[in-house]
MARNULUM-358296 format. One record per residue (C-alpha): residue in three letters; residue number from 0; y negated, z, x. Coordinates in nm, 2 decimals. Each point is the difference from the previous one (the first is absolute). Layout:
<site><rest>ALA</rest><nr>NUM</nr><py>Y</py><pz>Z</pz><px>X</px></site>
...
This chain:
<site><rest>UNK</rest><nr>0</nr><py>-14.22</py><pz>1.54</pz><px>10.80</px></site>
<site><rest>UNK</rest><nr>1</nr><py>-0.31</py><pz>-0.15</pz><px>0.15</px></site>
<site><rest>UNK</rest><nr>2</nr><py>0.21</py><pz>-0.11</pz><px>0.31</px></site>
<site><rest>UNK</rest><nr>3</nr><py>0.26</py><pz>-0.18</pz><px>-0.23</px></site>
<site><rest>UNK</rest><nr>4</nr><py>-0.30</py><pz>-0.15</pz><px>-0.18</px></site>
<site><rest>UNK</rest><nr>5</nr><py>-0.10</py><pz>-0.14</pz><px>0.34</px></site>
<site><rest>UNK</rest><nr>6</nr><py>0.29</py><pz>-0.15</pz><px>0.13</px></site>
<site><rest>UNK</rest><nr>7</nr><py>0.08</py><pz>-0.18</pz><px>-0.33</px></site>
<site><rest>UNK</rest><nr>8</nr><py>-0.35</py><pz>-0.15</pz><px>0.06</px></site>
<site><rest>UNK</rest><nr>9</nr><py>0.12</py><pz>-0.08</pz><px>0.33</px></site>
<site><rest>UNK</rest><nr>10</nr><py>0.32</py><pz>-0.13</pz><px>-0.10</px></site>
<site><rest>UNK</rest><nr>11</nr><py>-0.11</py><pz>-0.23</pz><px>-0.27</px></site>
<site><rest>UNK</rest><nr>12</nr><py>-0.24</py><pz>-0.15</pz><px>0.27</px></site>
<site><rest>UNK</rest><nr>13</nr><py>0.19</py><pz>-0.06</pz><px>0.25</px></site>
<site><rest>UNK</rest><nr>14</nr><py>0.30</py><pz>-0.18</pz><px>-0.18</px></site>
<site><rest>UNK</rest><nr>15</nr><py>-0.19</py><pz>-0.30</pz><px>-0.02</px></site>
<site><rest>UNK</rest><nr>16</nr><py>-0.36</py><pz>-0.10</pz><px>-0.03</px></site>
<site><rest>UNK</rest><nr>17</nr><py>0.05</py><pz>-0.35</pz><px>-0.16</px></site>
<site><rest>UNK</rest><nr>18</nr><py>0.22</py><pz>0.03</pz><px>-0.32</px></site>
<site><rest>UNK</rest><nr>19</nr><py>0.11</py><pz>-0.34</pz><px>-0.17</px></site>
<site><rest>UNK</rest><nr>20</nr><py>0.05</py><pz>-0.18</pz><px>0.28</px></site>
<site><rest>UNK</rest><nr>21</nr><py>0.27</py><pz>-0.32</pz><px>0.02</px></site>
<site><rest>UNK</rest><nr>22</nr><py>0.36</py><pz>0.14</pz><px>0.12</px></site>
<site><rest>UNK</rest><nr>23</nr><py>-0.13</py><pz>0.36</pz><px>-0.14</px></site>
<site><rest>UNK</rest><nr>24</nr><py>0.17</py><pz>0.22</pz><px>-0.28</px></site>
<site><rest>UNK</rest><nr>25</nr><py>-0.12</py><pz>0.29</pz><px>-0.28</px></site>
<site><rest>UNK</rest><nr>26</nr><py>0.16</py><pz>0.28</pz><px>-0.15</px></site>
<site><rest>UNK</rest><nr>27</nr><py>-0.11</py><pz>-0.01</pz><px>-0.31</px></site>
<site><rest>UNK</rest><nr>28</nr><py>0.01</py><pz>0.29</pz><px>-0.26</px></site>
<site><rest>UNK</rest><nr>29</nr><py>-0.11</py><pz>-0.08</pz><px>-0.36</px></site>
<site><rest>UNK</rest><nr>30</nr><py>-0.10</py><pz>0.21</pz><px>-0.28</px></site>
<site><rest>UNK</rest><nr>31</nr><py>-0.09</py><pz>-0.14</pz><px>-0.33</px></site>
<site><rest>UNK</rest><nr>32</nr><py>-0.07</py><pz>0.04</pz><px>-0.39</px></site>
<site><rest>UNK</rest><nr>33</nr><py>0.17</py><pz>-0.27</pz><px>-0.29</px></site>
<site><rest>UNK</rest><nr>34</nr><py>-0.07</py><pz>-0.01</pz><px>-0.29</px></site>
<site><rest>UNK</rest><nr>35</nr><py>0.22</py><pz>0.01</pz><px>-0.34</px></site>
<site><rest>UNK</rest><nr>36</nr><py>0.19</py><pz>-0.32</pz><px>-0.13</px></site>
<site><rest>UNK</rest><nr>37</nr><py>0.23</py><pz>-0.07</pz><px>-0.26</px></site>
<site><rest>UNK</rest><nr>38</nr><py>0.27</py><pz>-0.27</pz><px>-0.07</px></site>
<site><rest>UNK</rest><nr>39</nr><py>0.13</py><pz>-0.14</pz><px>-0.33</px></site>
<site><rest>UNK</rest><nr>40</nr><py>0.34</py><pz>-0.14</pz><px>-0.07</px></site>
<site><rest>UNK</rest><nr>41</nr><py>0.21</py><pz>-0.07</pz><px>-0.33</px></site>
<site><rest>UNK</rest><nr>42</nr><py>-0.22</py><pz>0.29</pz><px>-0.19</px></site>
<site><rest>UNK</rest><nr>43</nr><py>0.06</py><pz>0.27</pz><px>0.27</px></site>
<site><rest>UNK</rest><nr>44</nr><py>-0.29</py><pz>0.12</pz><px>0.25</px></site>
<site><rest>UNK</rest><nr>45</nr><py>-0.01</py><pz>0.17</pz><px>0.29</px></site>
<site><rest>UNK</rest><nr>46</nr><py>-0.28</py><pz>0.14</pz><px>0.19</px></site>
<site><rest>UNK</rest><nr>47</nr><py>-0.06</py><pz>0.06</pz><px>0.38</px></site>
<site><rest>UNK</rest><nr>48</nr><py>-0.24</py><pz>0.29</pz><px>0.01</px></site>
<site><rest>UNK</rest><nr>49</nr><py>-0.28</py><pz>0.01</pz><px>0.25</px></site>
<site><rest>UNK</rest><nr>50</nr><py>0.01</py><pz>0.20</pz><px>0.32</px></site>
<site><rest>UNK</rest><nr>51</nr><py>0.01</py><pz>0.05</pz><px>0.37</px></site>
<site><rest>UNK</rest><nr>52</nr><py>0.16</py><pz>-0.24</pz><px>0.26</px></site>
<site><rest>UNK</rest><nr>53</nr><py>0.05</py><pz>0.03</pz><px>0.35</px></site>
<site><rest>UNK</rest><nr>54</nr><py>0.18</py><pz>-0.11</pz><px>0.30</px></site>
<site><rest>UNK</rest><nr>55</nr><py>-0.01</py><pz>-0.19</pz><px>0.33</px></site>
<site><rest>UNK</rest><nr>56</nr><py>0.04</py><pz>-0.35</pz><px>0.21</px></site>
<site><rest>UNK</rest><nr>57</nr><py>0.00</py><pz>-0.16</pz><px>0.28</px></site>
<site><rest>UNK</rest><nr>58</nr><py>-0.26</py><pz>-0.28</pz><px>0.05</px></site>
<site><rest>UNK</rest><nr>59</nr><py>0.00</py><pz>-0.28</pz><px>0.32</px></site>
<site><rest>UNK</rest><nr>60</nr><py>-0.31</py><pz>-0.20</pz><px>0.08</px></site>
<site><rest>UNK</rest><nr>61</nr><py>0.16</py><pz>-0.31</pz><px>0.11</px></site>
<site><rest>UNK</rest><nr>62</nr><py>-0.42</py><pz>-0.11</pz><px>0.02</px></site>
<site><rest>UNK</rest><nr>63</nr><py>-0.29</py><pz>0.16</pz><px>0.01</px></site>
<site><rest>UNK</rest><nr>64</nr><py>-0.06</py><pz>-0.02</pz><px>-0.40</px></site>
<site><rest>UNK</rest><nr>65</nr><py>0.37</py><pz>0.00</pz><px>-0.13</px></site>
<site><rest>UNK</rest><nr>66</nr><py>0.24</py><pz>0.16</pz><px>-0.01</px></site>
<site><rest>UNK</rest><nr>67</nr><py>0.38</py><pz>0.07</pz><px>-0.14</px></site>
<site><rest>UNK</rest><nr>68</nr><py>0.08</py><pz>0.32</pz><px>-0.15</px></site>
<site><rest>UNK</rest><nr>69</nr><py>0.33</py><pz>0.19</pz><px>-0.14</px></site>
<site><rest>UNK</rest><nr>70</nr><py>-0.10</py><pz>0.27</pz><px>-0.21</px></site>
<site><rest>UNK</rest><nr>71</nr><py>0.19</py><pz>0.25</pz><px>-0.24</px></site>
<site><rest>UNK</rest><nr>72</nr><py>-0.14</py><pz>0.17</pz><px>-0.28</px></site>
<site><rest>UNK</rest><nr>73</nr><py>0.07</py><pz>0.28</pz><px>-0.26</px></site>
<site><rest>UNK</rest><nr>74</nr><py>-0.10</py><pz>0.07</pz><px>-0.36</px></site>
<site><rest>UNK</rest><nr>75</nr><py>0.16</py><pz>0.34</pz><px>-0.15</px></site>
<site><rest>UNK</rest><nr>76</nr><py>-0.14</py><pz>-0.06</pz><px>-0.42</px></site>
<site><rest>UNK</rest><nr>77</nr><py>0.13</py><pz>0.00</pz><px>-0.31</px></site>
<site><rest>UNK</rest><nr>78</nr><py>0.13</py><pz>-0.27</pz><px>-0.19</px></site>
<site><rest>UNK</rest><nr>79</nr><py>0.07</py><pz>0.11</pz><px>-0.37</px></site>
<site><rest>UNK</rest><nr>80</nr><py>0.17</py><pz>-0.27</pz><px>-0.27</px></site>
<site><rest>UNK</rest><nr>81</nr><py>-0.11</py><pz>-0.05</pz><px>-0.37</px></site>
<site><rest>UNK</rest><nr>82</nr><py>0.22</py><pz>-0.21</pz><px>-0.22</px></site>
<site><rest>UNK</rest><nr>83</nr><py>-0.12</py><pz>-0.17</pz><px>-0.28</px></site>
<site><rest>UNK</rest><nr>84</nr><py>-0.13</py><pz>0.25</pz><px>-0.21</px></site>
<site><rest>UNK</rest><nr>85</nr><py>-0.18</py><pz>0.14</pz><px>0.27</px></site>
<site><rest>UNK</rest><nr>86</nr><py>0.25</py><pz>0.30</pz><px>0.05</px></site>
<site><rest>UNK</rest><nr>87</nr><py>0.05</py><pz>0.07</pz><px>0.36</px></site>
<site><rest>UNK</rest><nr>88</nr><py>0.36</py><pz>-0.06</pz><px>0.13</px></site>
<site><rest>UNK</rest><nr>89</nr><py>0.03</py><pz>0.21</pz><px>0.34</px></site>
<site><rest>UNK</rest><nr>90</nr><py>-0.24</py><pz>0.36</pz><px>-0.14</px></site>
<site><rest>UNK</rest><nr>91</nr><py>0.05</py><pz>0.22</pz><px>0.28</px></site>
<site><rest>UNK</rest><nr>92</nr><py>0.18</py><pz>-0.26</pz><px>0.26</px></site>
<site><rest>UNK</rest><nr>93</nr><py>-0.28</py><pz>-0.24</pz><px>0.10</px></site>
<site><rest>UNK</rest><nr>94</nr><py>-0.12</py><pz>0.10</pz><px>0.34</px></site>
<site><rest>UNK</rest><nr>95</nr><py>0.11</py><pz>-0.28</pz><px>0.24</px></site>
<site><rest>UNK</rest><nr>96</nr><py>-0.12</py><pz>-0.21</pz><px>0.32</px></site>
<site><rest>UNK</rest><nr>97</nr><py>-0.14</py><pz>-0.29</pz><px>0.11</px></site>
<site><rest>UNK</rest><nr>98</nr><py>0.06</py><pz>-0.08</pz><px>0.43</px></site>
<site><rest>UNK</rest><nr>99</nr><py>-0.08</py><pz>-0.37</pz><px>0.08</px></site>
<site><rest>UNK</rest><nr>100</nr><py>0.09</py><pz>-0.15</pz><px>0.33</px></site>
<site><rest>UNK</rest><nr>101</nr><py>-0.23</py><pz>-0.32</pz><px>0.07</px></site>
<site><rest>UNK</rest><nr>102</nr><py>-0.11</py><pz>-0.22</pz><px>0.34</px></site>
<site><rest>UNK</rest><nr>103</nr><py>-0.29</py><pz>-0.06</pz><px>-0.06</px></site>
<site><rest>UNK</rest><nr>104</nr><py>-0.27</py><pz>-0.25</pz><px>0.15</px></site>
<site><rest>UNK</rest><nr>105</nr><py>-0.40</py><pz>0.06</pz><px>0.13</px></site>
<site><rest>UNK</rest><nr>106</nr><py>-0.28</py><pz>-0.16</pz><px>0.05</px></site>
<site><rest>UNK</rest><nr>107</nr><py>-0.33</py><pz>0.16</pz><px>0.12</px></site>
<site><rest>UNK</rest><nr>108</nr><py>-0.30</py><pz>-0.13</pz><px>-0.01</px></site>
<site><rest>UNK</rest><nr>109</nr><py>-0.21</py><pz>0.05</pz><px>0.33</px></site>
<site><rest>UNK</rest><nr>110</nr><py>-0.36</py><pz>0.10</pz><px>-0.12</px></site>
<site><rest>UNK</rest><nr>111</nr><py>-0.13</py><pz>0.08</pz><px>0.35</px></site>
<site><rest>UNK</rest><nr>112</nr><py>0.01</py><pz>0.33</pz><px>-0.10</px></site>
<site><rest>UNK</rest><nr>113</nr><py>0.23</py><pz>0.35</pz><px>0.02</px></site>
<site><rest>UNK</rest><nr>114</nr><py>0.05</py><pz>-0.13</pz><px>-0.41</px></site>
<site><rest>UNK</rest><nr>115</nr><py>0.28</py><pz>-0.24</pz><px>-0.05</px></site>
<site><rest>UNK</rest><nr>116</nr><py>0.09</py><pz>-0.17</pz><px>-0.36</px></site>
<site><rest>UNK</rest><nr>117</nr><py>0.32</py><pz>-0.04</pz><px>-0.03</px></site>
<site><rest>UNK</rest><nr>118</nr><py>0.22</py><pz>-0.21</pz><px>-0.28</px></site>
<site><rest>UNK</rest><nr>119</nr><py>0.43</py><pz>0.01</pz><px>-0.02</px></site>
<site><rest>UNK</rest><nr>120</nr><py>0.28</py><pz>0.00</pz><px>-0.18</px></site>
<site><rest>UNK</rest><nr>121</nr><py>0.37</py><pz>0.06</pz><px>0.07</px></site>
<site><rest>UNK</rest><nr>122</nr><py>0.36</py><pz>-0.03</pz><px>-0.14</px></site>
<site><rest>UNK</rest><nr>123</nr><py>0.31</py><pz>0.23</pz><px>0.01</px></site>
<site><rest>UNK</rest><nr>124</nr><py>0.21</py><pz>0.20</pz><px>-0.25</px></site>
<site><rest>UNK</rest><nr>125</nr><py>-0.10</py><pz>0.26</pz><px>-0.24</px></site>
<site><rest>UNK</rest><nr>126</nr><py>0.27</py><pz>0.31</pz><px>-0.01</px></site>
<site><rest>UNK</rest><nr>127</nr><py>-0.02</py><pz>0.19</pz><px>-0.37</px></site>
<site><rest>UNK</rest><nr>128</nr><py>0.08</py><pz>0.33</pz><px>-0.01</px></site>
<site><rest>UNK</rest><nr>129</nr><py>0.11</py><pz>0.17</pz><px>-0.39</px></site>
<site><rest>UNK</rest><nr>130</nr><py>0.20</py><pz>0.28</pz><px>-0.09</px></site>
<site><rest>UNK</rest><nr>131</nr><py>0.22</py><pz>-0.20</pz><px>-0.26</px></site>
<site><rest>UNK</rest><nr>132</nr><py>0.08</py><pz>-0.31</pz><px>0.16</px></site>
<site><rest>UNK</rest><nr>133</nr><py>-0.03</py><pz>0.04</pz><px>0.40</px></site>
<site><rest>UNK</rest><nr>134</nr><py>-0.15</py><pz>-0.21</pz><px>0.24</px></site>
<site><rest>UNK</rest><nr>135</nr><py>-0.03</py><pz>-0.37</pz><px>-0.07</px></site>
<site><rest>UNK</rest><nr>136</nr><py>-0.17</py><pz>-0.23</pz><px>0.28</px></site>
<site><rest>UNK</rest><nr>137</nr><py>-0.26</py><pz>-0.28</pz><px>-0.12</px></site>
<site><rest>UNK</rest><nr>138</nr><py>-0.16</py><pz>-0.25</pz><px>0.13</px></site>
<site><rest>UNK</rest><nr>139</nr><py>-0.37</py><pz>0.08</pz><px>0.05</px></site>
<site><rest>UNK</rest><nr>140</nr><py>-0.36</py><pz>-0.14</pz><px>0.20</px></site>
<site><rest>UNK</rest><nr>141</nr><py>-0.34</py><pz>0.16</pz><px>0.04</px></site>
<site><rest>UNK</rest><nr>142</nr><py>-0.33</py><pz>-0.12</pz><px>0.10</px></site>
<site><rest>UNK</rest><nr>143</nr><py>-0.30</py><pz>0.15</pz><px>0.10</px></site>
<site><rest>UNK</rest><nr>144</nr><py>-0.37</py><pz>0.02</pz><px>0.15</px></site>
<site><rest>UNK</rest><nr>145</nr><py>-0.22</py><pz>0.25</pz><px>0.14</px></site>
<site><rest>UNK</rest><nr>146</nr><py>-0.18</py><pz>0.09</pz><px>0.31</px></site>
<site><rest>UNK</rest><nr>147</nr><py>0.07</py><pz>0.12</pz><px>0.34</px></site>
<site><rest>UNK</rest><nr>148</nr><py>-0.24</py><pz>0.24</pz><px>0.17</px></site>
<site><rest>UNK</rest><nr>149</nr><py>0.07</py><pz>0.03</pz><px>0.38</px></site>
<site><rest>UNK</rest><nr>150</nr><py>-0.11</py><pz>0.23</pz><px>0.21</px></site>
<site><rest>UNK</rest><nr>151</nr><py>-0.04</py><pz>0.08</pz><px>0.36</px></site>
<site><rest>UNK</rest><nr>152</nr><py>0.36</py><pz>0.13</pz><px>0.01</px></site>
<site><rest>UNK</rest><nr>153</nr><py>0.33</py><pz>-0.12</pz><px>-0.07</px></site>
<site><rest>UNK</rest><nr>154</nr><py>-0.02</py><pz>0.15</pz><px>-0.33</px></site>
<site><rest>UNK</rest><nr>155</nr><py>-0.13</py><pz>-0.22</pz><px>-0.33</px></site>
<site><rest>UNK</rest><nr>156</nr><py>-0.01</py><pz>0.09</pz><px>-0.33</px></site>
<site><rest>UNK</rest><nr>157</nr><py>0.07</py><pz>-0.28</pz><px>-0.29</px></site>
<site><rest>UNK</rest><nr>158</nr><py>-0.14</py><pz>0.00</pz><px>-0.39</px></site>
<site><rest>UNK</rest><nr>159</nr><py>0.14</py><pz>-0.25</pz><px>-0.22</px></site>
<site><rest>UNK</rest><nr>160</nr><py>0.12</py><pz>-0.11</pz><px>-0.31</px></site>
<site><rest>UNK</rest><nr>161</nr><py>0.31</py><pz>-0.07</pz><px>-0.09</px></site>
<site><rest>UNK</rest><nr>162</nr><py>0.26</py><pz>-0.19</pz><px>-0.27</px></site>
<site><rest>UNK</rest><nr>163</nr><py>0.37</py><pz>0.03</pz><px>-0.01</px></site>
<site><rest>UNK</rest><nr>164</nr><py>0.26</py><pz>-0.12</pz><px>-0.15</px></site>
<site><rest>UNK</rest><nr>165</nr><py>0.37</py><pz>0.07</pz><px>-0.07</px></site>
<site><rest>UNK</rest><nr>166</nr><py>0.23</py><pz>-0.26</pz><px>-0.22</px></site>
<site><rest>UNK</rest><nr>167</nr><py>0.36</py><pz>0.09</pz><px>-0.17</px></site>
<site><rest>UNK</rest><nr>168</nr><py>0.22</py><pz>-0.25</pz><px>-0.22</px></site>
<site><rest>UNK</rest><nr>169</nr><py>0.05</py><pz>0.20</pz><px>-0.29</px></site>
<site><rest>UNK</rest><nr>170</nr><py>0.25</py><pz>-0.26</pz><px>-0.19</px></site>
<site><rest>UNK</rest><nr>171</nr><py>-0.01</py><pz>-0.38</pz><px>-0.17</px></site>
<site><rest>UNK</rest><nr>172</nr><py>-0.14</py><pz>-0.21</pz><px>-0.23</px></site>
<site><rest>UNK</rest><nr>173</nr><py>0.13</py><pz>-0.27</pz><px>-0.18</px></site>
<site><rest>UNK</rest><nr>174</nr><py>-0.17</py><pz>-0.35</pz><px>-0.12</px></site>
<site><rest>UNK</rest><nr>175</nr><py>0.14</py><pz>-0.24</pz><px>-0.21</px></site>
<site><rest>UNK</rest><nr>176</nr><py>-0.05</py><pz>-0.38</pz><px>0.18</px></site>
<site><rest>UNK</rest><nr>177</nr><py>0.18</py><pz>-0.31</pz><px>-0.06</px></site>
<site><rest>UNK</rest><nr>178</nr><py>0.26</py><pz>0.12</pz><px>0.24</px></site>
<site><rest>UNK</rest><nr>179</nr><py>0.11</py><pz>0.31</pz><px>-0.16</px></site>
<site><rest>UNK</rest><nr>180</nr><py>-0.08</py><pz>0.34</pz><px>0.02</px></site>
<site><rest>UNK</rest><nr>181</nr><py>-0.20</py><pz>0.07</pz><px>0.35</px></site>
<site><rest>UNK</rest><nr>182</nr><py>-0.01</py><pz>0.34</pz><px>0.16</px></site>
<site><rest>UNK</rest><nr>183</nr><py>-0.30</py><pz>0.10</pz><px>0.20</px></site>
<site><rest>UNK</rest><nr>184</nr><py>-0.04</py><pz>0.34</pz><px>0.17</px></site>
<site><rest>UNK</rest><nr>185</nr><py>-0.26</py><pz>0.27</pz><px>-0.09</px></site>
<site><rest>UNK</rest><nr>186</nr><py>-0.22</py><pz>0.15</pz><px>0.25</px></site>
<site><rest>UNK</rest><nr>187</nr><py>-0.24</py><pz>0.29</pz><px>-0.06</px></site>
<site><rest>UNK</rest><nr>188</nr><py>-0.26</py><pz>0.10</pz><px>0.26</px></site>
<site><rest>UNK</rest><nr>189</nr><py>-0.23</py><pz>0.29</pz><px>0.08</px></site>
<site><rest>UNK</rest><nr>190</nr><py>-0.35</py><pz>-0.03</pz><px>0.16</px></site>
<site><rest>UNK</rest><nr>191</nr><py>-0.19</py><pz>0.29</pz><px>0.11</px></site>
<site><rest>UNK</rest><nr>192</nr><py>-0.32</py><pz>-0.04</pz><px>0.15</px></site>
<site><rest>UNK</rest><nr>193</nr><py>-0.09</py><pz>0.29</pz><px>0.25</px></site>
<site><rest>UNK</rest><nr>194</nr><py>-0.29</py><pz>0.08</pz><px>0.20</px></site>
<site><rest>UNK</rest><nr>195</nr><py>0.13</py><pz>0.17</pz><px>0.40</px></site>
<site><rest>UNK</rest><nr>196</nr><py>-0.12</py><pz>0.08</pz><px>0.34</px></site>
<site><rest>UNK</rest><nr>197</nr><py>0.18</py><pz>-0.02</pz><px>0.29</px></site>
<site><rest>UNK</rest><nr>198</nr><py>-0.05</py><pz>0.20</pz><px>0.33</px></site>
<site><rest>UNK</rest><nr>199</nr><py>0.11</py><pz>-0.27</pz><px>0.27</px></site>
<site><rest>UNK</rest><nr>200</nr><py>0.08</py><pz>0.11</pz><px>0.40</px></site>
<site><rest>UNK</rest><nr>201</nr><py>-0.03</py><pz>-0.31</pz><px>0.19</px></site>
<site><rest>UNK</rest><nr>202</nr><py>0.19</py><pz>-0.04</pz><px>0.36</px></site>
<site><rest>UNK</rest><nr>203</nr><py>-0.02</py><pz>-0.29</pz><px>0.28</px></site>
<site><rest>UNK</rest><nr>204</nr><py>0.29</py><pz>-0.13</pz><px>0.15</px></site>
């Protein structure tokens, strides 16, 4: 064991001393926390538990500070319904998903140090996952900030915090104008905030 232990040293080392350089690209593997949120429409309510998330992207450094990244990630919660007198609709039929596939941009701030600040945001679609009613794909965006710490490998770990965002039409409304009747479409929206790391491997082209 101690010899594996000493060649993965090795290994990490010699894969590149000087992560985050322009023309370089990460692995990255995320692991993260959100937190509850519920959404109201037309007296019903549904709720998107809080839980685990997790996947993986691909990030370029196009310059030394920022970057492009595609990234996909994976919520497995529940998401029980209450109708309007607060009776829940799908007892013993809510567990469901949430996967978002976003490109997202990065900026890092260069502090001079192995610590770099980092704001960004990104759009994509947002796939959800329910029992009842299939998979139904959504527009969605995320943005986030938190800090890089580099070491003297290729291999970085991220903390940051996170929102994200996934929005469905869920029918029409109707307003009386001079014109007529006018239809305009409903939208409902989650937001879950979330707080993540991110173990990043970093290789030189």
């Amino acid at each position: 064991m101690k010899k594996y232990s000493l060649f993965l040293v090795f290994f990490l080392f010699a894969i590149g001393m000087n992560a985050q350089d322009a023309r370089s690209f990460s692995l990255n593997l995320y692991g993260g926390y959100n937190f509850s949120d519920s959404v109201d429409y037309d007296g019903f309510s549904a709720t998107i538990e809080d839980g685990f998330q997790y996947g993986a992207g691909f990030e370029y450094f196009f310059s030394t500070n920022n970057s492009v990244e595609l990234k996909y990630l994976r919520a497995d919660t529940k998401l029980p319904i209450y109708g309007p007198a607060g009776d829940q609709r799908n007892s013993g039929d809510d567990k469901g998903a949430l996967n978002f596939i976003l490109l997202d941009g990065t900026h890092y701030f260069d502090t001079g140090s192995n610590l770099l600040p980092y704001l960004g945001g990104g759009l994509g679609v947002g796939i959800l996952e329910t029992p009842r009613s299939g998979n139904g794909t959504y527009f969605a965006w995320n943005i986030k900030g938190g800090v890089k710490i580099k070491t003297a490998s290729s291999v970085s770990v991220n903390l940051n915090a996170y929102l994200q965002s996934m929005s469905a039409a869920v029918g029409n409304s109707y307003y009386w104008t001079y014109y007529g009747p006018v239809a305009v479409e409903d939208y409902v929206s989650t937001f879950q905030f979330g707080l993540g790391a991110v173990l990043s491997f970093n290789f030189k082209r």
